[in-house]
N, CA, C and O atoms as CSV, one atom per row, in Angstrom:
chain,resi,resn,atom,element,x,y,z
A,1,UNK,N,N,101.677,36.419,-17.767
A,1,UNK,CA,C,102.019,37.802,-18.003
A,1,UNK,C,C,102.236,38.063,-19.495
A,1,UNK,O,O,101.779,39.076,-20.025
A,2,UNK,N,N,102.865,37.239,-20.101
A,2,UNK,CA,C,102.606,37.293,-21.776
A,2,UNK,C,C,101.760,37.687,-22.615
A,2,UNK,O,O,101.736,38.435,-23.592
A,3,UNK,N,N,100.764,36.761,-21.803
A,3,UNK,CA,C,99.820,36.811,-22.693
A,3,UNK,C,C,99.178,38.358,-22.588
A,3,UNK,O,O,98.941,38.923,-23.656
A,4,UNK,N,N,98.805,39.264,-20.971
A,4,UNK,CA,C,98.561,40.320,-20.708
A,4,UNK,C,C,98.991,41.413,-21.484
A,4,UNK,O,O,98.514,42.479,-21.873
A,5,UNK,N,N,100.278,40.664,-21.603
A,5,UNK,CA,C,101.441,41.964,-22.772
A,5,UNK,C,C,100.982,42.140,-24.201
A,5,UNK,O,O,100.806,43.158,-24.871
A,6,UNK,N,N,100.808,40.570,-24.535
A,6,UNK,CA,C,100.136,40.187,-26.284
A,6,UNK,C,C,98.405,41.226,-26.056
A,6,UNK,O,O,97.766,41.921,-26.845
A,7,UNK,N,N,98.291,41.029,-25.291
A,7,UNK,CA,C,96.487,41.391,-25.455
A,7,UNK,C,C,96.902,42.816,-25.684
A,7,UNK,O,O,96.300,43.419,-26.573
A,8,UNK,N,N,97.961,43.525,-24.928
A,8,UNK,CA,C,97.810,45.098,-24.497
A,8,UNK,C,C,98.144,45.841,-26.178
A,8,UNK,O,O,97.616,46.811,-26.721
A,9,UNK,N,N,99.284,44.866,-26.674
A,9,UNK,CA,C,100.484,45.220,-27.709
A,9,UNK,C,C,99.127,45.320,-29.228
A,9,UNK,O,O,98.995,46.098,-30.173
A,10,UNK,N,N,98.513,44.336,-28.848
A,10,UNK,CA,C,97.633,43.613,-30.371
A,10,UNK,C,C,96.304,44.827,-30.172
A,10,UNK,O,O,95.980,45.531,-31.128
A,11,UNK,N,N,95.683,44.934,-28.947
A,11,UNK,CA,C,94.073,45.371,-29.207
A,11,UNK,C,C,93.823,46.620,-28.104
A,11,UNK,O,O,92.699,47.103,-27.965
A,12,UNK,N,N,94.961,47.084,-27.350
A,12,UNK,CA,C,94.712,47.972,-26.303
A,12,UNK,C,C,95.536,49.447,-27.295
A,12,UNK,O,O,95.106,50.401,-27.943
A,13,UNK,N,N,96.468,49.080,-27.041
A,13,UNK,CA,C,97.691,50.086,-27.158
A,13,UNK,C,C,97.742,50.653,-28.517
A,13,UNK,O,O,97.429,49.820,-29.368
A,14,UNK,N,N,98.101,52.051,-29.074
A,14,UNK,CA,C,98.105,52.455,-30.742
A,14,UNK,C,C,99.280,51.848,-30.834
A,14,UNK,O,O,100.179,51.555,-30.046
A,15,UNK,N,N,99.002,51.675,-32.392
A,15,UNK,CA,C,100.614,51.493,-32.905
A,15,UNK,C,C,101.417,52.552,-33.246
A,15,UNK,O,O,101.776,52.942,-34.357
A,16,UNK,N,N,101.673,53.005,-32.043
A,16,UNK,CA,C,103.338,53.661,-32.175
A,16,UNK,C,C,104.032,53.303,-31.330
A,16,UNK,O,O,103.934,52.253,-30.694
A,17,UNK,N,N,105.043,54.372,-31.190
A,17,UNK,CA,C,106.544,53.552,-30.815
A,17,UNK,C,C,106.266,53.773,-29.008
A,17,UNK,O,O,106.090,54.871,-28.480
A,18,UNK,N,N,106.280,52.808,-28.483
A,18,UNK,CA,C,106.319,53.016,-26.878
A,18,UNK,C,C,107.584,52.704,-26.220
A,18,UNK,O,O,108.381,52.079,-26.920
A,19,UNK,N,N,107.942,52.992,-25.052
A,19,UNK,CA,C,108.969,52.673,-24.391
A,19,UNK,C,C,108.120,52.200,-22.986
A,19,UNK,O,O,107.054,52.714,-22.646
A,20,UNK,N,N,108.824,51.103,-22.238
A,20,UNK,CA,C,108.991,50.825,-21.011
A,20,UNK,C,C,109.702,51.016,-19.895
A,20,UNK,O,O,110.752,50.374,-19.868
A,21,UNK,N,N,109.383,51.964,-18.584
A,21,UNK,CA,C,110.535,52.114,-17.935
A,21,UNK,C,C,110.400,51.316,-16.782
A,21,UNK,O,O,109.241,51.042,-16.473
A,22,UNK,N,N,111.028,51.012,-16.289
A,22,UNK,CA,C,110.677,49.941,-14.851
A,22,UNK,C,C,111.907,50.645,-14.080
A,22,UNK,O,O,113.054,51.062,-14.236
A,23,UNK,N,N,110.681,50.459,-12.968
A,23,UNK,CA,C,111.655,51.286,-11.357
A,23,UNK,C,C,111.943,50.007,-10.542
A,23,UNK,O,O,111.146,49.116,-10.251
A,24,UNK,N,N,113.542,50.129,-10.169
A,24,UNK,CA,C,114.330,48.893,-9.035
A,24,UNK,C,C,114.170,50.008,-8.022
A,24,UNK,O,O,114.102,51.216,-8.250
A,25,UNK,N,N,114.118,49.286,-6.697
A,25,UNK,CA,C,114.324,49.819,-5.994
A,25,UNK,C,C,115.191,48.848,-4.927
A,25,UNK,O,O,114.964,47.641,-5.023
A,26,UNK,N,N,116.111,49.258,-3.976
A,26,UNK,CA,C,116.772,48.207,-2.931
A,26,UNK,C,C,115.557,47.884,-1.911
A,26,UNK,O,O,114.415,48.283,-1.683
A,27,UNK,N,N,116.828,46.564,-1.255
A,27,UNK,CA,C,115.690,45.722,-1.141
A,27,UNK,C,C,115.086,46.412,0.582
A,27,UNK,O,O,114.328,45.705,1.245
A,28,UNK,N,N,115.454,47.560,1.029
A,28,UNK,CA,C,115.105,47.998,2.630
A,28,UNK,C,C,113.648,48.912,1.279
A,28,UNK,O,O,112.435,48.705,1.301
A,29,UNK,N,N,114.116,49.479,0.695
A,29,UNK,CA,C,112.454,49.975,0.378
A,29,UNK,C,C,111.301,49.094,-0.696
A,29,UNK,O,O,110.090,49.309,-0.758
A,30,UNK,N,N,112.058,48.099,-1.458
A,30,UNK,CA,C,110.666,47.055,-1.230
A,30,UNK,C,C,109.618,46.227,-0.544
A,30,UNK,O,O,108.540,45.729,-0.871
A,31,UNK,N,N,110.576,46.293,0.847
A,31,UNK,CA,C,110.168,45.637,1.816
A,31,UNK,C,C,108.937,47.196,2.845
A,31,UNK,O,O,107.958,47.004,3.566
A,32,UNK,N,N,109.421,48.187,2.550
A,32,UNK,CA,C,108.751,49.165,2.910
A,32,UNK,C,C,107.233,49.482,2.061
A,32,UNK,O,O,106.110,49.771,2.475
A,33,UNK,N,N,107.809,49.270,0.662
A,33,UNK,CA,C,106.531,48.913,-0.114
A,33,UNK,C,C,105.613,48.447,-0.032
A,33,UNK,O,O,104.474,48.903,-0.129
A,34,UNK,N,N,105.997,47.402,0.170
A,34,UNK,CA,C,105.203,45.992,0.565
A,34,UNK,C,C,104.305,46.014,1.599
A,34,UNK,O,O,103.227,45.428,1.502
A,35,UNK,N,N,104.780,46.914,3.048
A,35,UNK,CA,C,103.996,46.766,3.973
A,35,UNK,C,C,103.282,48.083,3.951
A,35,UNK,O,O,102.205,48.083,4.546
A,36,UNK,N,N,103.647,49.178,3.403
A,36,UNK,CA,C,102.670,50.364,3.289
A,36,UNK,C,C,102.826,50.623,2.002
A,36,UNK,O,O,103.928,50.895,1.524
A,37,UNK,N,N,101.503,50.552,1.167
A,37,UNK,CA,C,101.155,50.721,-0.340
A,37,UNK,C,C,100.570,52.172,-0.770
A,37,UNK,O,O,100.379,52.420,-1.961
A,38,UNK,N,N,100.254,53.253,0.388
A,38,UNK,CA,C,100.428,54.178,0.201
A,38,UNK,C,C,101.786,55.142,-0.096
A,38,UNK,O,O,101.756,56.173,-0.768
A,39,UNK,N,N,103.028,54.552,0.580
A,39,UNK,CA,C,103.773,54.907,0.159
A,39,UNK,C,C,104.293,54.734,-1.177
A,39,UNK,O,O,104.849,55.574,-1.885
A,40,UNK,N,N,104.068,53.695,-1.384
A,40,UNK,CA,C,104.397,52.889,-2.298
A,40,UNK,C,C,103.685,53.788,-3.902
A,40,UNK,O,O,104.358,53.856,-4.930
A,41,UNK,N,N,102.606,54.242,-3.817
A,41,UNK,CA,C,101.771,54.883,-4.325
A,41,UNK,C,C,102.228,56.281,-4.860
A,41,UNK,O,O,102.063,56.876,-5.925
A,42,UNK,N,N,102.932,56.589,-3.571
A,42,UNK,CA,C,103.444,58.193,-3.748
A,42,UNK,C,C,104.529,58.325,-4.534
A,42,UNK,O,O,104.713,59.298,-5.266
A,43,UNK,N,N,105.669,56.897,-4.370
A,43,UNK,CA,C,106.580,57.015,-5.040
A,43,UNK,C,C,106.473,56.995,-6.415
A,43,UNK,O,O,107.213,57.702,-7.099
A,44,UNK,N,N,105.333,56.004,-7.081
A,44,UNK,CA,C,105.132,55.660,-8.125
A,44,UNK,C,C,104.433,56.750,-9.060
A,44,UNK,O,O,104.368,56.675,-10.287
A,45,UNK,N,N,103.979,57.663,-8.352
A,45,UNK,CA,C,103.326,59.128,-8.608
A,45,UNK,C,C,104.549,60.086,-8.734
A,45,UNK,O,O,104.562,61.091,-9.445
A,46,UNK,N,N,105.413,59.716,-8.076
A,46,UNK,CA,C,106.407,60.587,-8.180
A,46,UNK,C,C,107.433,60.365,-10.061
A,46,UNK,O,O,107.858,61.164,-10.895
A,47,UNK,N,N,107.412,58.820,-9.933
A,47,UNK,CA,C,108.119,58.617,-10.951
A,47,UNK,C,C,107.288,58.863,-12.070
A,47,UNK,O,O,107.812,58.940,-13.181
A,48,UNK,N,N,106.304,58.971,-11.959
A,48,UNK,CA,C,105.340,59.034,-13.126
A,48,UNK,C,C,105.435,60.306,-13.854
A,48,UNK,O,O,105.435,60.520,-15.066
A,49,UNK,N,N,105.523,61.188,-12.741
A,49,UNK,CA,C,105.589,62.845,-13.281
A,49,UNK,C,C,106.968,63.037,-13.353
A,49,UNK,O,O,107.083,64.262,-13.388
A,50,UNK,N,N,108.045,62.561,-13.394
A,50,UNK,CA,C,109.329,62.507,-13.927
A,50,UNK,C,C,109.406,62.528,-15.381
A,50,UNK,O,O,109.705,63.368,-16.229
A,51,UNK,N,N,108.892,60.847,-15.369
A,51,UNK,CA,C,109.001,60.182,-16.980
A,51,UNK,C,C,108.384,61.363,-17.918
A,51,UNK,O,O,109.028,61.833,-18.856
A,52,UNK,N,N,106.999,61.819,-17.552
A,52,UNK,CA,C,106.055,62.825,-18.109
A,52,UNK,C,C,106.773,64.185,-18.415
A,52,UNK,O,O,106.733,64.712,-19.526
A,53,UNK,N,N,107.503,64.761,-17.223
A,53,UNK,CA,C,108.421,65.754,-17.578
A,53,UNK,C,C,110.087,65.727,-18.733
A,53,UNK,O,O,110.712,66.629,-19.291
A,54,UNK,N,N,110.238,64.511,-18.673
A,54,UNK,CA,C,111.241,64.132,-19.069
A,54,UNK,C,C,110.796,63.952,-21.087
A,54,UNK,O,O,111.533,64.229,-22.033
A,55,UNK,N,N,109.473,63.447,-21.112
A,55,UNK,CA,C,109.155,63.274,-22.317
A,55,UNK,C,C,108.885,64.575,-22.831
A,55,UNK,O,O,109.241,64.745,-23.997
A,56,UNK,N,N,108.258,65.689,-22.157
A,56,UNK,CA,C,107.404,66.739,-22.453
A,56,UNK,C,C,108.878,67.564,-22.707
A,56,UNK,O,O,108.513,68.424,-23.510
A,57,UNK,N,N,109.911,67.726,-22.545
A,57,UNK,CA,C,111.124,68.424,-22.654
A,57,UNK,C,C,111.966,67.708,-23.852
A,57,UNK,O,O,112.261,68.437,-24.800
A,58,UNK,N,N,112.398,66.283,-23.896
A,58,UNK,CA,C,112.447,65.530,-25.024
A,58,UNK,C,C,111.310,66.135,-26.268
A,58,UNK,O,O,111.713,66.192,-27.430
A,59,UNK,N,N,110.493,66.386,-26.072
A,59,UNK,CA,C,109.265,67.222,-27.481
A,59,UNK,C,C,109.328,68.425,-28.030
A,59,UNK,O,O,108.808,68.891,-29.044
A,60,UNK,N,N,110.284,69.026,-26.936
A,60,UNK,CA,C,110.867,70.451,-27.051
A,60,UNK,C,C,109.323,71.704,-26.428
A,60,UNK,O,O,109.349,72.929,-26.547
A,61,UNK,N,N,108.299,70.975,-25.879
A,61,UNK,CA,C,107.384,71.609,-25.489
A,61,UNK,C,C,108.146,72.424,-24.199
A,61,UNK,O,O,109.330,72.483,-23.869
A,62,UNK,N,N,106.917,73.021,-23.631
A,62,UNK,CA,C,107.806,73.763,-22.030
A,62,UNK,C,C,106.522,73.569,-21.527
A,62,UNK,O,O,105.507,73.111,-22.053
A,63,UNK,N,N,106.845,74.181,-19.948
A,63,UNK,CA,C,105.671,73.682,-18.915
A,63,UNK,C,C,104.307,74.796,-19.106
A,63,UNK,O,O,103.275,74.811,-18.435
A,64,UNK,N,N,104.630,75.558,-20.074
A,64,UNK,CA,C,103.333,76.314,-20.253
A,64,UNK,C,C,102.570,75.863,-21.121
A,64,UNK,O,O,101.357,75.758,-20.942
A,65,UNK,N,N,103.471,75.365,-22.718
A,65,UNK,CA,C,102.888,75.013,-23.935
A,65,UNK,C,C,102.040,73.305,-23.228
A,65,UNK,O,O,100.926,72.816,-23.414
A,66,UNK,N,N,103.050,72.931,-22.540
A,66,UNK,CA,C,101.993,71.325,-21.956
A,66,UNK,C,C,100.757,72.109,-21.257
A,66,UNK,O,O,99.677,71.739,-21.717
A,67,UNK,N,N,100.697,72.755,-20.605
A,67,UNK,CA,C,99.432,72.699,-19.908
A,67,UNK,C,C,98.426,73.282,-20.554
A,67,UNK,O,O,97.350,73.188,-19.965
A,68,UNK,N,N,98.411,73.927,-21.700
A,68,UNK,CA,C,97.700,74.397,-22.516
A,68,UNK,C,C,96.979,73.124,-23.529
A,68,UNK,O,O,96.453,73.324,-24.624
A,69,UNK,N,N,97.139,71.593,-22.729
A,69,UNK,CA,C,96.768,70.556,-23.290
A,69,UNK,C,C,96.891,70.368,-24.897
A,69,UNK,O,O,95.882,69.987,-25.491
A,70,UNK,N,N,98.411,70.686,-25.830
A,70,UNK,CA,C,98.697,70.444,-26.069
A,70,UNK,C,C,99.371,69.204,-26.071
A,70,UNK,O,O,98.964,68.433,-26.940
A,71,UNK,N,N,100.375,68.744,-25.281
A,71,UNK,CA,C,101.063,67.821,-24.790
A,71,UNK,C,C,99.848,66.606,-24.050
A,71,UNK,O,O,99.185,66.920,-23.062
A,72,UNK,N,N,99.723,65.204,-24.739
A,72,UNK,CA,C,98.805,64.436,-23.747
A,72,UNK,C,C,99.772,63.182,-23.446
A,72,UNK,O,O,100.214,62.419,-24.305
A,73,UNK,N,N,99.965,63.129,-22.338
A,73,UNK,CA,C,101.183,61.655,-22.044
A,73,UNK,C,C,99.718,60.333,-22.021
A,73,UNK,O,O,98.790,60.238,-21.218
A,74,UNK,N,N,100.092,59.367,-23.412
A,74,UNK,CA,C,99.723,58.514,-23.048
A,74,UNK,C,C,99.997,57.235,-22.336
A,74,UNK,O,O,100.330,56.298,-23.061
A,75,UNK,N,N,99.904,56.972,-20.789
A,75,UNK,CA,C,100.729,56.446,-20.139
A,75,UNK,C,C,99.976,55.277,-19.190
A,75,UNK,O,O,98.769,55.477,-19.058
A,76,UNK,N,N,100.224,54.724,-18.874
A,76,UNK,CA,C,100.236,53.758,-17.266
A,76,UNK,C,C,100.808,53.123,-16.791
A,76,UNK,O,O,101.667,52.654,-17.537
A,77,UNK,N,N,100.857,52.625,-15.421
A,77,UNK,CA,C,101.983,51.998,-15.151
A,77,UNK,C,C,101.347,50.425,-14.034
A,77,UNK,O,O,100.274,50.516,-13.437
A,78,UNK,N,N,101.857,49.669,-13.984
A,78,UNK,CA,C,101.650,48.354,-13.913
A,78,UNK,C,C,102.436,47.628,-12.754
A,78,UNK,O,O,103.620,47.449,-13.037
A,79,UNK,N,N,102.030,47.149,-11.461
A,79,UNK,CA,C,102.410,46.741,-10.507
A,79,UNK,C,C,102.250,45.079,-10.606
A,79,UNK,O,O,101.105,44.626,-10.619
A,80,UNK,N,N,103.146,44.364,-10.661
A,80,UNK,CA,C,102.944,42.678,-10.274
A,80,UNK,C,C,103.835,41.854,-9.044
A,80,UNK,O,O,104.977,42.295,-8.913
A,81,UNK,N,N,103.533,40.934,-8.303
A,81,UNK,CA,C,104.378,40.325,-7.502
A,81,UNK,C,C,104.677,39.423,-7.879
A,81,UNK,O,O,103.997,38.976,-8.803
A,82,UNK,N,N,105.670,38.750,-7.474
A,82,UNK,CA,C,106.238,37.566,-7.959
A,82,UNK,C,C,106.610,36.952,-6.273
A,82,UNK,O,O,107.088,37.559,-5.314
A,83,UNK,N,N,106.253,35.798,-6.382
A,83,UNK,CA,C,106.790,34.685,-5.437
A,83,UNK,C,C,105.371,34.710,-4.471
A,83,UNK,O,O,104.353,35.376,-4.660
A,84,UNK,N,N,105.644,33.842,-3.484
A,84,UNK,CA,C,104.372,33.924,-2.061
A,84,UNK,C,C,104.114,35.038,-1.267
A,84,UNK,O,O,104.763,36.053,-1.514
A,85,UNK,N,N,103.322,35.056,-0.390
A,85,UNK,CA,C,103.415,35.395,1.013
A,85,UNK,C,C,104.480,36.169,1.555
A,85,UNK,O,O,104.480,37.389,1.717
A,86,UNK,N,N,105.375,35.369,1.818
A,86,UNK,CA,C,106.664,35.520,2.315
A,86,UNK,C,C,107.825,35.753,1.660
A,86,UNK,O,O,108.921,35.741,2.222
A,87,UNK,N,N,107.553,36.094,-0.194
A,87,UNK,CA,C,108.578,36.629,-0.728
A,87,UNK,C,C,108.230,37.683,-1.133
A,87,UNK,O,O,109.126,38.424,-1.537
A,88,UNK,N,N,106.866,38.154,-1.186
A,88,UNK,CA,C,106.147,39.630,-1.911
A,88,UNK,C,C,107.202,40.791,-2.357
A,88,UNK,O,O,107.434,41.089,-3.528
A,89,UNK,N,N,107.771,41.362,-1.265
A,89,UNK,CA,C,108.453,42.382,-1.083
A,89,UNK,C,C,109.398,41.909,-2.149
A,89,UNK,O,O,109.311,42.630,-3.142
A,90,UNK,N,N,110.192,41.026,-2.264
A,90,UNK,CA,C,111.222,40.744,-2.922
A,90,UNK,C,C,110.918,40.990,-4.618
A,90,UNK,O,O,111.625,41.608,-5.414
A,91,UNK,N,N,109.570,40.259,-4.878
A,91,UNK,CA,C,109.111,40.729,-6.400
A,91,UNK,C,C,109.077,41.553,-6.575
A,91,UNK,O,O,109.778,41.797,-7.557
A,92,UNK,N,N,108.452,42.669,-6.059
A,92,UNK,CA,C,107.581,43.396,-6.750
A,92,UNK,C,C,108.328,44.312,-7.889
A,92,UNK,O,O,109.451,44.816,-7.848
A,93,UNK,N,N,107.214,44.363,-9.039
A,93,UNK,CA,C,108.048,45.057,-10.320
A,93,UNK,C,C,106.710,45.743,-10.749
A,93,UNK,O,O,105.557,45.343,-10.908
A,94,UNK,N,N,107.429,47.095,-10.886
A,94,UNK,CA,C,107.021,48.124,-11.197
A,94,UNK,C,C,107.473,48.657,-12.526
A,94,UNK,O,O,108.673,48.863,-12.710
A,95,UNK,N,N,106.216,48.992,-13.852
A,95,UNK,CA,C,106.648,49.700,-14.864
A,95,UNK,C,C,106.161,50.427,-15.460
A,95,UNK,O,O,104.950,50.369,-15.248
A,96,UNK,N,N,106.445,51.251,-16.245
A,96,UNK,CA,C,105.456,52.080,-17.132
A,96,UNK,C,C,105.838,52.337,-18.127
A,96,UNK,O,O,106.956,52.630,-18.550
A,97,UNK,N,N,104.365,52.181,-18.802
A,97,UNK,CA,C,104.578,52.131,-20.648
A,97,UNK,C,C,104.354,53.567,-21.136
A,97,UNK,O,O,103.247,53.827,-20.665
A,98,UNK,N,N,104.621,54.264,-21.569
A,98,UNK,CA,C,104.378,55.421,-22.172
A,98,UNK,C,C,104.805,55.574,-23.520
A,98,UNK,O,O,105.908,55.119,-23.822
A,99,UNK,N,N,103.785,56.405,-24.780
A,99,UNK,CA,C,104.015,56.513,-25.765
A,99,UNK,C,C,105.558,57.452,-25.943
A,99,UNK,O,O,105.756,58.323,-25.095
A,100,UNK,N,N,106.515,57.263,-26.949
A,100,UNK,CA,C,107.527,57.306,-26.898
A,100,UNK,C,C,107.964,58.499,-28.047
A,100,UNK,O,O,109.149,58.784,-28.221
């Protein structure tokens, strides 16, 4: 995973200032995650347009001046598991990088 990070930091990503947010969730809805990834999907869509609203108000923009594509969130967000089979649910880590 390091190295994924070194590749993103060195030859993907601009150099400016980014932040990382990573979503916990308890462990009755990782385990919900885990077995339906559509949900899982929706939530992560959900947090996405949070962070996005949250930055776009932090800029002092408003929801008209953003959609006038002014405002562009450069963003994604990144799903990995950790452990087997039988620990999936327990890993999973969810984050997103967005320019800051």
């Amino acid at each position: 995973m390091a190295e994924s990070a070194a590749l993103l930091v060195d030859e993907v990503l601009p150099h400016e200032p980014m932040r990382q947010w990573v979503l916990s969730v308890p462990f009755p809805l990782r385990f919900l995650f885990a077995s339906q990834p559509k949900i899982m999907g929706k939530a992560l869509g959900i947090v996405c347009r949070t962070i996005a609203t949250h930055l776009t108000r932090k800029a002092e923009y408003t929801k008209t001046t953003a959609h006038t594509g002014a405002v562009t969130l450069g963003a994604f967000h990144y799903l990995s598991y950790r452990g087997g089979a039988s620990t999936r649910a327990q890993g999973i880590h969810a984050a997103n990088i967005a320019r800051d």
